[in-house]
GURO-499276 format. One record per residue: x, y, z of N, C-alpha, C in turn. Coordinates in nm, 4 decimals, padded with zeros to 6 digits. Layout:
REM GURO-499276
+----------+----------+----------+----------+----------+----------+----------+----------+----------+
!      n_u !      n_v !      n_w !     ca_u !     ca_v !     ca_w !      c_u !      c_v !      c_w !
+----------+----------+----------+----------+----------+----------+----------+----------+----------+
!        X !        Y !        Z !        X !        Y !        Z !        X !        Y !        Z !
...
+----------+----------+----------+----------+----------+----------+----------+----------+----------+
REM end
This chain:
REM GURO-499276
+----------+----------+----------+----------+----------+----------+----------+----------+----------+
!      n_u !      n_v !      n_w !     ca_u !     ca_v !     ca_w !      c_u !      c_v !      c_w !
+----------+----------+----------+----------+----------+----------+----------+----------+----------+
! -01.9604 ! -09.9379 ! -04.7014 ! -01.8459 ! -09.8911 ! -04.6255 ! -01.7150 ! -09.9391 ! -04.6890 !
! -01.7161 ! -10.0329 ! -04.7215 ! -01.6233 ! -10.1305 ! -04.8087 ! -01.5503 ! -10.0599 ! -04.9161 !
! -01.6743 ! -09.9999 ! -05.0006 ! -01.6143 ! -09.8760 ! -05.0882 ! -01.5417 ! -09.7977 ! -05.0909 !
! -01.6249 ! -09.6993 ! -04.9684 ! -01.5367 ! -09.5690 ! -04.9044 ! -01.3605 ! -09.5688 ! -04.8677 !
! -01.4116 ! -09.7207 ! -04.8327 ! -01.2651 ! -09.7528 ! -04.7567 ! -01.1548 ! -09.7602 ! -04.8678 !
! -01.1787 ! -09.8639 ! -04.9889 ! -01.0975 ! -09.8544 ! -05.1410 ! -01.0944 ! -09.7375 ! -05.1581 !
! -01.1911 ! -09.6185 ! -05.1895 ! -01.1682 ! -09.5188 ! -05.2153 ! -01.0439 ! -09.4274 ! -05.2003 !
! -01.0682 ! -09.4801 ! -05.0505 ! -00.9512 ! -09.3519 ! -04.9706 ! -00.8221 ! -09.3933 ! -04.9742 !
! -00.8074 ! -09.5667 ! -04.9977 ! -00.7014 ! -09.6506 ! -05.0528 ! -00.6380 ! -09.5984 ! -05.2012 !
! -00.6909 ! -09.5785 ! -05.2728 ! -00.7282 ! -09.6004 ! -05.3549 ! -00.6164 ! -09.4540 ! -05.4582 !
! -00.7099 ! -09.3159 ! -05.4516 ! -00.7232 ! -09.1973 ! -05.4079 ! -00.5814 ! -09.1415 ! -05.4520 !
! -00.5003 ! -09.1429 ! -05.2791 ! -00.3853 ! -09.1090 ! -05.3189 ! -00.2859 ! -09.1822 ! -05.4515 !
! -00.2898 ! -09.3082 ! -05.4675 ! -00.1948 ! -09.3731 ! -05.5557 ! -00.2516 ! -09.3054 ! -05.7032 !
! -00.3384 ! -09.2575 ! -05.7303 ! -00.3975 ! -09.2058 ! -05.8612 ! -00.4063 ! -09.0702 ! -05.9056 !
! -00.3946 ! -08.9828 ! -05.7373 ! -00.3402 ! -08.8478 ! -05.7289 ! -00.1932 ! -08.8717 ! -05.7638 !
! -00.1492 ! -08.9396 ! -05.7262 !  00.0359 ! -08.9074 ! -05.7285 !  00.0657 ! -08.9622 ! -05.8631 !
!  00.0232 ! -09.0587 ! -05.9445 !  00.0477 ! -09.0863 ! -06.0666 !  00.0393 ! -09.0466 ! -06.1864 !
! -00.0953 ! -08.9151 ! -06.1374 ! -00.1560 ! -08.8171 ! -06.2569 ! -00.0458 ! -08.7411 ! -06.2086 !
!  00.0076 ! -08.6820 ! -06.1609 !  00.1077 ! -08.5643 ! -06.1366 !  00.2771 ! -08.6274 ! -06.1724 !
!  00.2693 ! -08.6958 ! -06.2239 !  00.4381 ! -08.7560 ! -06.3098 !  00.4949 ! -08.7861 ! -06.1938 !
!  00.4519 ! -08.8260 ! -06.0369 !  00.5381 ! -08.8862 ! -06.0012 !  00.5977 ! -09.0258 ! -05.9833 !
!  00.7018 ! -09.0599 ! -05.9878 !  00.7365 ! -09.2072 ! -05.9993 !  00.8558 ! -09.2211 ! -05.8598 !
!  00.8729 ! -09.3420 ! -05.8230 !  00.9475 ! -09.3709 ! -05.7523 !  01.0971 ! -09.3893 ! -05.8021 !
!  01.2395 ! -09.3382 ! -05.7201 !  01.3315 ! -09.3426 ! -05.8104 !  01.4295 ! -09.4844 ! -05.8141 !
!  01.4664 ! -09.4989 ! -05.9043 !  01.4707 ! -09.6409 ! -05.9393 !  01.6644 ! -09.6154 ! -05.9675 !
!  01.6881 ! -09.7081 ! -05.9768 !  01.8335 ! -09.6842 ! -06.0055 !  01.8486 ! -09.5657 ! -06.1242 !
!  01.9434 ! -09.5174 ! -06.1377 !  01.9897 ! -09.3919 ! -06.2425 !  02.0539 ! -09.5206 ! -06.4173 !
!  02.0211 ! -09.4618 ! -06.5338 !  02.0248 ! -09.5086 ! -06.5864 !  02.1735 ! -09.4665 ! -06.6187 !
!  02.2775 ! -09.6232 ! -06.6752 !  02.4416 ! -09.6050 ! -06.6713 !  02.4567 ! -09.5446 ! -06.8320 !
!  02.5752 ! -09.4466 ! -06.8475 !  02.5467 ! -09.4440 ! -06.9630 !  02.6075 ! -09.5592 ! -07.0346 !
!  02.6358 ! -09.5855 ! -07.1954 !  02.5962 ! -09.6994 ! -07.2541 !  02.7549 ! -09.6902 ! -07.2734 !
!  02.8645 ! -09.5950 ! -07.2771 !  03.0049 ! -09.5760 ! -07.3127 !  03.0791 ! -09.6647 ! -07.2256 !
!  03.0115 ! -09.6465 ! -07.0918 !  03.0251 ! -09.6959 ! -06.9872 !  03.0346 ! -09.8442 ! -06.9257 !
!  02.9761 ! -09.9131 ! -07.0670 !  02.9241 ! -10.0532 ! -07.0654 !  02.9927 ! -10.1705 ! -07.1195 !
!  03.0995 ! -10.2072 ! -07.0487 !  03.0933 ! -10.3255 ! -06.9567 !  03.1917 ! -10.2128 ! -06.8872 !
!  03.2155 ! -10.2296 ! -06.7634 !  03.3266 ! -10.1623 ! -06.6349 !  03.3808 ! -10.2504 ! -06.5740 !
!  03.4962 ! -10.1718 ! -06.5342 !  03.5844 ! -10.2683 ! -06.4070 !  03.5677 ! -10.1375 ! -06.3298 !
!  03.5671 ! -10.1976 ! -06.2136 !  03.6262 ! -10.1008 ! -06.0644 !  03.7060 ! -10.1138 ! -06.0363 !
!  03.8313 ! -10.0265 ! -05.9990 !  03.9787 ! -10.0826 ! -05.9736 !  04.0081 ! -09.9875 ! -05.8410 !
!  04.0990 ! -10.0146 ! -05.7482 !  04.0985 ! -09.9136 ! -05.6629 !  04.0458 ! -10.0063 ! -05.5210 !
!  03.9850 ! -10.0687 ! -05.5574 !  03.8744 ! -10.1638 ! -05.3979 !  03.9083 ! -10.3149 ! -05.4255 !
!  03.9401 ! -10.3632 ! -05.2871 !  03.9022 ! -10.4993 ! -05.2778 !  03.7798 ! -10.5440 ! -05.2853 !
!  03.7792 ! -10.6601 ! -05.3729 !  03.6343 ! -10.7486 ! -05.3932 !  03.5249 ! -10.7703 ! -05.2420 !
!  03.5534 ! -10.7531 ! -05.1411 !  03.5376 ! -10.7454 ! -05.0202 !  03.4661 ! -10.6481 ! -04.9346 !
!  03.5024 ! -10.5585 ! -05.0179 !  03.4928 ! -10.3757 ! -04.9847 !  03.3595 ! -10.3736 ! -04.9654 !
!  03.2902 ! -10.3197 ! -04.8331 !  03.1610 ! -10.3156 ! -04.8569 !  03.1150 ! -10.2260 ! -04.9800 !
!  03.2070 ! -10.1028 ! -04.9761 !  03.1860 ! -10.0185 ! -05.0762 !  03.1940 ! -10.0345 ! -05.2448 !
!  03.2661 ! -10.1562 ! -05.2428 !  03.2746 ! -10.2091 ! -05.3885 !  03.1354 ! -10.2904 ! -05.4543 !
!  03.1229 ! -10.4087 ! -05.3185 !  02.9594 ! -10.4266 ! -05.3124 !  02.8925 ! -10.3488 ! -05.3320 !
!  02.8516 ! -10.2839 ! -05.2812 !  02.7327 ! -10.1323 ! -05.2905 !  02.7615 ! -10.1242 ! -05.4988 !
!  02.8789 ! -10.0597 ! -05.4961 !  02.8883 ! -10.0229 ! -05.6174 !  02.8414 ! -10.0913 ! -05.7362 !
!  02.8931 ! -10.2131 ! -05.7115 !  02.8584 ! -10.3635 ! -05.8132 !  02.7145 ! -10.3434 ! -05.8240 !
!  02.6384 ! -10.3646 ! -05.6971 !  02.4913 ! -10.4061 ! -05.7169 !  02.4295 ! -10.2994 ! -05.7562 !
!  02.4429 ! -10.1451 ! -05.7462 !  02.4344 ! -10.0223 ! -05.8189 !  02.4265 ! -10.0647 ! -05.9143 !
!  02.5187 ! -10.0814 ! -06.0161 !  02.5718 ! -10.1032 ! -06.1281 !  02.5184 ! -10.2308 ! -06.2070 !
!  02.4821 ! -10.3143 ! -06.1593 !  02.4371 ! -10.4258 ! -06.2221 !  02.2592 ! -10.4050 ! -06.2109 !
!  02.2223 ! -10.2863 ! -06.1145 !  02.0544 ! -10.2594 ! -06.1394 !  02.0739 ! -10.1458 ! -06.2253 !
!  02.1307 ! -10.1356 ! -06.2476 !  02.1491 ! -09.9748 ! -06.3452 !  02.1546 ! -10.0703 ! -06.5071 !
!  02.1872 ! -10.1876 ! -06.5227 !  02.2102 ! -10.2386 ! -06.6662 !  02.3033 ! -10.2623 ! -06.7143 !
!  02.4238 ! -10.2285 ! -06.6224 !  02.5953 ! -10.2519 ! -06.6635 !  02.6324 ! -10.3816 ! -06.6156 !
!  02.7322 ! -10.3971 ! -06.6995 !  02.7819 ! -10.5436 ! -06.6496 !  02.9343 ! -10.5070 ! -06.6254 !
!  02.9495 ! -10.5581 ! -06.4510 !  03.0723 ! -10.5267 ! -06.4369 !  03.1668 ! -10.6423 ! -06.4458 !
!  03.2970 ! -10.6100 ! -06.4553 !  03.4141 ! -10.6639 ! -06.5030 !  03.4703 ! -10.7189 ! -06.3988 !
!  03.5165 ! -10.8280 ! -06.3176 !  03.6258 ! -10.8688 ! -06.2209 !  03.7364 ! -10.8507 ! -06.2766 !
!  03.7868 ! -10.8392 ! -06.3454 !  03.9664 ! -10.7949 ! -06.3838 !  03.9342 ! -10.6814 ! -06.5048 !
!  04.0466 ! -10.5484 ! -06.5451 !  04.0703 ! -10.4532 ! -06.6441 !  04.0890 ! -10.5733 ! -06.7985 !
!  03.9975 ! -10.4812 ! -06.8946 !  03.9605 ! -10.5023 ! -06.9942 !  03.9900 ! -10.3839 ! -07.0808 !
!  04.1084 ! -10.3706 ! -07.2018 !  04.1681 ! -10.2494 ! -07.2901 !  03.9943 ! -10.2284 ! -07.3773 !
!  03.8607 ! -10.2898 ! -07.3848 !  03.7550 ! -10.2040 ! -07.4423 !  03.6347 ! -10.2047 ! -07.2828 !
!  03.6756 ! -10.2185 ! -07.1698 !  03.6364 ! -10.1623 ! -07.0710 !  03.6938 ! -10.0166 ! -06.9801 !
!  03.5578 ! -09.9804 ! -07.0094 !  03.5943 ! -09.8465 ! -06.8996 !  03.6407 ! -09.8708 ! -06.7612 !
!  03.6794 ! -09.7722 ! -06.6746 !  03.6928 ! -09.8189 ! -06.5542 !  03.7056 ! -09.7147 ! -06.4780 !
!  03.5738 ! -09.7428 ! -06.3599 !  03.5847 ! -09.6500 ! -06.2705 !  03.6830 ! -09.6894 ! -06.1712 !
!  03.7897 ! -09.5709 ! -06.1464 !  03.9114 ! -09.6492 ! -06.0597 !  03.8942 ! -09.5199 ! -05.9057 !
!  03.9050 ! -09.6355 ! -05.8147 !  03.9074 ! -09.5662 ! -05.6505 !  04.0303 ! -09.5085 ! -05.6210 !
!  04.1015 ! -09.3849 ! -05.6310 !  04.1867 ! -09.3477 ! -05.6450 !  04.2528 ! -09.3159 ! -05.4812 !
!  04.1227 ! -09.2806 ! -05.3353 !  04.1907 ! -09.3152 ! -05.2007 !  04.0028 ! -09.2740 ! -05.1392 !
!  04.0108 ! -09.3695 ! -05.0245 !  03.8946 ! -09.3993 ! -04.9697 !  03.9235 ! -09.3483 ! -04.7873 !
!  03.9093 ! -09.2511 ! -04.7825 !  03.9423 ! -09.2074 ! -04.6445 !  03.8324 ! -09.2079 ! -04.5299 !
!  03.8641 ! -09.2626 ! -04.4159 !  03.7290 ! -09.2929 ! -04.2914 !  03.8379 ! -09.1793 ! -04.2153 !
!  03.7146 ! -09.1111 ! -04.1401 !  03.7517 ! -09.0336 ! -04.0551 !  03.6871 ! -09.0006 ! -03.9246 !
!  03.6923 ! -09.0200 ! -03.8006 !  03.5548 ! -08.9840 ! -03.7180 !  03.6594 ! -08.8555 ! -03.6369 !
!  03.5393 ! -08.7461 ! -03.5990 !  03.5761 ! -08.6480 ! -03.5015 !  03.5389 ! -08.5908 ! -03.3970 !
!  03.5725 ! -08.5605 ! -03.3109 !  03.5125 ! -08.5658 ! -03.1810 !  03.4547 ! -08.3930 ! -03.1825 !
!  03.2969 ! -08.4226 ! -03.1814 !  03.1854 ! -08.3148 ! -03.2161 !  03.1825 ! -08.2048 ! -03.0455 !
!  03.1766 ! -08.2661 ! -02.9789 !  03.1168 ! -08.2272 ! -02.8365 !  03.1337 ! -08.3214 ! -02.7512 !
!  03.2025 ! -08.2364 ! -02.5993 !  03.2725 ! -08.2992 ! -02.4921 !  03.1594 ! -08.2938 ! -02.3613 !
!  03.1368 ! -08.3703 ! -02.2561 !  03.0490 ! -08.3287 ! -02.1650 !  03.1404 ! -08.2654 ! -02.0566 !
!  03.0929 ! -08.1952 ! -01.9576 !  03.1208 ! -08.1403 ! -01.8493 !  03.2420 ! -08.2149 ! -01.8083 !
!  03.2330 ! -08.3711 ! -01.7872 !  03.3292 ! -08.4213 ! -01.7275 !  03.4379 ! -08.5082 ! -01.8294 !
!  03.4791 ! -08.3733 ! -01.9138 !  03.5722 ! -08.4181 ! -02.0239 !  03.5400 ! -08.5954 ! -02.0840 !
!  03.3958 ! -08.6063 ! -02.1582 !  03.3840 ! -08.7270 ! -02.2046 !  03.3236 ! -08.6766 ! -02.3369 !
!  03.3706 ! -08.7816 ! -02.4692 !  03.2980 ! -08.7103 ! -02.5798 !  03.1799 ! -08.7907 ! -02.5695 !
!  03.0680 ! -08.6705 ! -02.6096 !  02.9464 ! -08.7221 ! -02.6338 !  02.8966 ! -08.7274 ! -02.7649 !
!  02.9710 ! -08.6773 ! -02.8742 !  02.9311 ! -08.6760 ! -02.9930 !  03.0432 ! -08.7308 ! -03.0959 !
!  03.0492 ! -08.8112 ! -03.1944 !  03.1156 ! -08.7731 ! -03.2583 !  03.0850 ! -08.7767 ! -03.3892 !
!  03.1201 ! -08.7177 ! -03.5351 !  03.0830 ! -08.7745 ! -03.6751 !  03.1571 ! -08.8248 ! -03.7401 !
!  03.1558 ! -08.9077 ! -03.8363 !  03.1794 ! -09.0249 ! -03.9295 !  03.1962 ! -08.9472 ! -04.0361 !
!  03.2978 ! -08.9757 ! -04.1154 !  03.2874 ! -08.8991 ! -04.2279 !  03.3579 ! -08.9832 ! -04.3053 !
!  03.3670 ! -08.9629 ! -04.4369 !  03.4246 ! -09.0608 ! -04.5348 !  03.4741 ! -08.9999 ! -04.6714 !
!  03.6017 ! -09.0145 ! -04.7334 !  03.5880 ! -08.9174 ! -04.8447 !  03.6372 ! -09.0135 ! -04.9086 !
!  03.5719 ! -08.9876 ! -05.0853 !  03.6336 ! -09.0985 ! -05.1505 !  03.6145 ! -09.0052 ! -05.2771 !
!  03.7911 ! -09.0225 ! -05.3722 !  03.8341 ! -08.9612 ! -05.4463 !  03.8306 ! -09.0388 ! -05.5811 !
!  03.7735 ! -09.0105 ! -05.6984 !  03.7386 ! -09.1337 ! -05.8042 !  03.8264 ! -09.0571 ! -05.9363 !
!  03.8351 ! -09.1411 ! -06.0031 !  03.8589 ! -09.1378 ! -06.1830 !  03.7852 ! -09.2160 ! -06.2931 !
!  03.7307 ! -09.1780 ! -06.3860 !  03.6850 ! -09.2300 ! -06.4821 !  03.8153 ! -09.2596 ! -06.5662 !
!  03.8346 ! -09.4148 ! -06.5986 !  03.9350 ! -09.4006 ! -06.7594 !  03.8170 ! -09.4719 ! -06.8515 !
!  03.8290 ! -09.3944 ! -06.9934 !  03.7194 ! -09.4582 ! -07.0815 !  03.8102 ! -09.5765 ! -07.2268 !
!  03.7302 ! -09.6014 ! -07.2338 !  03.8336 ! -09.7321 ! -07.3588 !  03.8779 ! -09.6444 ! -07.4564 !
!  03.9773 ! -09.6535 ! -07.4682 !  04.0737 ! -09.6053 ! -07.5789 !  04.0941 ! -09.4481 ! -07.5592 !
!  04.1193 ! -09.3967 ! -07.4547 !  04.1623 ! -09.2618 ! -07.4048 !  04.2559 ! -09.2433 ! -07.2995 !
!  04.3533 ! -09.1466 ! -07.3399 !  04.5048 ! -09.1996 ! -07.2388 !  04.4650 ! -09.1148 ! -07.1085 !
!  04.4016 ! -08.9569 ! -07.1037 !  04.3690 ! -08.9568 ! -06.9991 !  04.2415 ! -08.9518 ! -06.9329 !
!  04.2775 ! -08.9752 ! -06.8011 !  04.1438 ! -08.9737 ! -06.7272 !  04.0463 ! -08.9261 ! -06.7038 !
!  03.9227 ! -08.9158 ! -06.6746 !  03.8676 ! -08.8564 ! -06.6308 !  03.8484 ! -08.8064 ! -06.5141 !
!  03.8847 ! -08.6981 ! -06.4223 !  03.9007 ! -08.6750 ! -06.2797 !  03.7452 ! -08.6653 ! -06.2313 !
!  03.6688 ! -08.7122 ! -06.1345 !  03.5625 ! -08.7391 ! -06.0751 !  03.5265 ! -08.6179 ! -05.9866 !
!  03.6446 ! -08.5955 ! -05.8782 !  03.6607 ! -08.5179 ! -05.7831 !  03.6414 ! -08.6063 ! -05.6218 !
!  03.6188 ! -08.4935 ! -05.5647 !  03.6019 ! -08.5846 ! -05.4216 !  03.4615 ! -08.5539 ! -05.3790 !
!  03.4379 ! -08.7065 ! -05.3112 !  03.2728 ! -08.6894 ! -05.2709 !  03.3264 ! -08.6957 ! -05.0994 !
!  03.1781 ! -08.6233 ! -05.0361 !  03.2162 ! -08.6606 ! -04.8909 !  03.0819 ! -08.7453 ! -04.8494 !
!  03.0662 ! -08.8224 ! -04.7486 !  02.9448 ! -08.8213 ! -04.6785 !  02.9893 ! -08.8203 ! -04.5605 !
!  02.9287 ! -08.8121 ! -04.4557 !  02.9320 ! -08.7680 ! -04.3157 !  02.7855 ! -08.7560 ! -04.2392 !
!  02.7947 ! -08.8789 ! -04.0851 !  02.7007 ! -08.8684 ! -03.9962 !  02.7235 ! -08.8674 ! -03.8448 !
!  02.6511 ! -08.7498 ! -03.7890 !  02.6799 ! -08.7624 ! -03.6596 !  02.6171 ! -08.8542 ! -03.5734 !
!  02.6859 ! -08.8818 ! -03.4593 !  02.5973 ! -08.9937 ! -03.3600 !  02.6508 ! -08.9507 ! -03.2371 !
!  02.5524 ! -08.9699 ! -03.1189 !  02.6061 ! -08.9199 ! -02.9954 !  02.6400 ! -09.0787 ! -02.9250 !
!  02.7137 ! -09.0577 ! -02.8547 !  02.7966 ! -09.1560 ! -02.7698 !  02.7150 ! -09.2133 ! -02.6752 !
!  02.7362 ! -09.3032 ! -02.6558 !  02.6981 ! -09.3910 ! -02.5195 !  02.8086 ! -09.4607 ! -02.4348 !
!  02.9060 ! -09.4574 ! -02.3948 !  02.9800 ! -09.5191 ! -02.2961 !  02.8998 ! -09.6647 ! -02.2129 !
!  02.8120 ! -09.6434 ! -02.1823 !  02.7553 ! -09.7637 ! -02.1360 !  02.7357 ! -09.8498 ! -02.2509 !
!  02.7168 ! -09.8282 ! -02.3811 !  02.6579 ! -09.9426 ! -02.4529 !  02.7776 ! -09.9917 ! -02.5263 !
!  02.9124 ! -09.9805 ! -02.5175 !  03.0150 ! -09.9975 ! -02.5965 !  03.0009 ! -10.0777 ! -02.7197 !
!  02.9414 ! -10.2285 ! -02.6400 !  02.8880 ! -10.3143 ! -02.7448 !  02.8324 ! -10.2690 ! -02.8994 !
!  02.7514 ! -10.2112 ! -02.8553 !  02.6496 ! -10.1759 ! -02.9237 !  02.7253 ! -10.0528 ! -03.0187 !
!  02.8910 ! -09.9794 ! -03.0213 !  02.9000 ! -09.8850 ! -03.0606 !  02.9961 ! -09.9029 ! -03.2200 !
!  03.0347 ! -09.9957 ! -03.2299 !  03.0846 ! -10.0881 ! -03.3842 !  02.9478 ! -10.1274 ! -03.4729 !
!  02.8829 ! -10.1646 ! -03.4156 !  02.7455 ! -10.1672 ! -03.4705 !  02.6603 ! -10.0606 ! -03.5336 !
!  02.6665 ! -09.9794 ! -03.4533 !  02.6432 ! -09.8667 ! -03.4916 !  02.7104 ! -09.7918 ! -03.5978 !
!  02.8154 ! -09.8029 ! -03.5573 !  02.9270 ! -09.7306 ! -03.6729 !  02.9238 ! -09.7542 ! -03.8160 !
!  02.8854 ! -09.9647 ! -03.7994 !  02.8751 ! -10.0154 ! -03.9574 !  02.7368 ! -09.9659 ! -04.0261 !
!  02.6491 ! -09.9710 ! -03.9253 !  02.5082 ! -09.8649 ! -03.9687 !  02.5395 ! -09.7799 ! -04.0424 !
!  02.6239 ! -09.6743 ! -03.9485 !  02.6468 ! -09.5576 ! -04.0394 !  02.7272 ! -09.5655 ! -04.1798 !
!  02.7865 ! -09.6291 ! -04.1617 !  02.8937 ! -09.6811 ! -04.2652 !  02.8428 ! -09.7317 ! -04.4110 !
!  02.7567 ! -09.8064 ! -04.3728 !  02.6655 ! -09.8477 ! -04.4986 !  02.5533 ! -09.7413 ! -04.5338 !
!  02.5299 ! -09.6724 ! -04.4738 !  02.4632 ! -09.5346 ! -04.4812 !  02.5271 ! -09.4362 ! -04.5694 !
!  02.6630 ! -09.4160 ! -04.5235 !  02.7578 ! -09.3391 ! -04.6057 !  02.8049 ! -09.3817 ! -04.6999 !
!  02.7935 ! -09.4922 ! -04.7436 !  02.8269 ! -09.6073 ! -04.8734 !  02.6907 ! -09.5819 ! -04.9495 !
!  02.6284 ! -09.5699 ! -04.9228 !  02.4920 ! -09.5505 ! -05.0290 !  02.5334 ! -09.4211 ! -05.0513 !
!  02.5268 ! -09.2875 ! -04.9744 !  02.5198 ! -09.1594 ! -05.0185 !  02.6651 ! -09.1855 ! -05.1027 !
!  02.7471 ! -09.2268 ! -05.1030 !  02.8543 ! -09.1951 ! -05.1517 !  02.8283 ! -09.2894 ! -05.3350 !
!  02.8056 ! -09.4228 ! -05.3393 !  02.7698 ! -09.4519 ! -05.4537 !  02.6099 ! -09.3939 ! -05.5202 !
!  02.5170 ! -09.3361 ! -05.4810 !  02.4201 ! -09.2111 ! -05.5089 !  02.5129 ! -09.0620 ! -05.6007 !
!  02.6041 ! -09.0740 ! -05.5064 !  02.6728 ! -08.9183 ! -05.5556 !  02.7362 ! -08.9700 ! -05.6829 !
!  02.8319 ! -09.0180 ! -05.6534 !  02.9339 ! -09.0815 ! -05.7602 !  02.8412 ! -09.1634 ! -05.8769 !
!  02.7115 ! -09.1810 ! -05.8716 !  02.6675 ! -09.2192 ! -06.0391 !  02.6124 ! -09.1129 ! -06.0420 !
!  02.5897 ! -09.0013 ! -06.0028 !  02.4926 ! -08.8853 ! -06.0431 !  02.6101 ! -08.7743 ! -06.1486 !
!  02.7325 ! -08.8276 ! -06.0576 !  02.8461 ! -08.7328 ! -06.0851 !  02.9324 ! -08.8073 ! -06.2197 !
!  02.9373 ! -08.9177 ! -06.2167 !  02.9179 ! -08.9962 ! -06.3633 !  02.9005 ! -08.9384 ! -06.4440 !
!  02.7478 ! -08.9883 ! -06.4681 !  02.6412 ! -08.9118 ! -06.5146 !  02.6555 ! -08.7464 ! -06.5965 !
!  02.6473 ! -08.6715 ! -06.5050 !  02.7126 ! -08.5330 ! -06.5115 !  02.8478 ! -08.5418 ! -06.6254 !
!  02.9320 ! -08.5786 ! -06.5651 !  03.0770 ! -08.5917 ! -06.6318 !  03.0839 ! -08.6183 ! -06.7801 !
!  02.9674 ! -08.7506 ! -06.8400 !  02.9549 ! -08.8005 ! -06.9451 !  02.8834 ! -08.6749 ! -07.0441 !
!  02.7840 ! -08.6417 ! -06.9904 !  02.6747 ! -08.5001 ! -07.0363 !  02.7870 ! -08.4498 ! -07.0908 !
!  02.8516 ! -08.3695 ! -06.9878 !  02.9514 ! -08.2469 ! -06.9845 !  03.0588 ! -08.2482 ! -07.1118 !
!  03.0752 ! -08.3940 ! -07.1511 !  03.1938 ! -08.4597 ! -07.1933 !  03.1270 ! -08.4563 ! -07.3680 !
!  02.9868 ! -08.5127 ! -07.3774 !  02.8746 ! -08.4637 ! -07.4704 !  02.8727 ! -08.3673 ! -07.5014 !
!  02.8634 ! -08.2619 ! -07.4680 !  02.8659 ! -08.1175 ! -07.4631 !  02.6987 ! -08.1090 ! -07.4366 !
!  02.6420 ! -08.1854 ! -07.3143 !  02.5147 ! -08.1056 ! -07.2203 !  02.4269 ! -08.1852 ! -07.3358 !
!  02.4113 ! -08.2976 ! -07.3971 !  02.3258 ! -08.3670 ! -07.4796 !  02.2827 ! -08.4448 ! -07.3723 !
!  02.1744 ! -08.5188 ! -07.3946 !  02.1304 ! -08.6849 ! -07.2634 !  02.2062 ! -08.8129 ! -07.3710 !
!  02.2055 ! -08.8539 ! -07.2276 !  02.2611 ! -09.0209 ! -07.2439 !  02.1944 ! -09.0669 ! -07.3658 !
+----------+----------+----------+----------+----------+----------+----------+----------+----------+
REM end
């Protein structure tokens, strides 16, 4: 029985490995890219965090102050926004979403202009509770760090992209 049981353990992890799948692991930085400053965010920023530790599992080593043979991804405006989704019967909002837009630039070492990034959004809805007030900042930073991942996800994919593009569509 002991067997059967490894088996069925067993099984799937050897189905999914013969078929090229892998788990995704940080995105690899390109190498132009290597050493960075982030400019634009306080050291503080949850979102700068996020970015750093991105960036330092990706293989880059980031910069605490601008460096003339460091690149630099610079935060050009970081906008929080929440909006009121849906009202109940007795004029109370019951919904609202979180949204966040953050507008980036690439400058690369020894190039006067920038690279424009564009704007990323992320955005999550949550319905309200009035009774739990406590509980509704909490929530928010949930989401918040939620939207800080999708947003540093986008912004190295869009990197990424930018550098290709900049290649003319070659890989890193």
């Amino acid at each position: 029985m002991n067997r059967v049981r490894r088996l069925f353990v067993l099984l799937p992890a050897v189905l999914a490995s013969g078929c090229g799948f892998t788990l995704r692991g940080a995105p690899d930085w390109p190498s132009e890219l290597d050493p960075i400053h982030i400019g634009g965010l306080g050291v503080r920023d949850p979102l700068y965090l996020m970015l750093v530790q991105n960036l330092r599992a990706a293989g880059a080593e980031v910069l605490g102050t601008r460096s003339p043979e460091a690149a630099e991804l610079r935060v050009l405006s970081l906008v929080e926004q929440r909006r009121v989704l849906s009202v109940t019967g007795a004029a109370r909002v019951s919904e609202y979403e979180l949204v966040r837009l953050l507008d980036t630039e690439l400058r690369l070492p020894g190039e006067a202009e920038p690279l424009p990034l564009g704007r990323l959004e992320a955005s999550r809805i949550y319905v309200f509770d009035a009774a739990s007030v406590l509980t509704r900042s909490e929530r928010e930073e949930e989401l918040a760090r939620a939207m800080n991942r999708d947003l540093v996800r986008m912004l190295s994919l869009r990197v990424r992209a930018a550098m290709r593009g900049r290649h003319g569509g070659a890989d890193d």
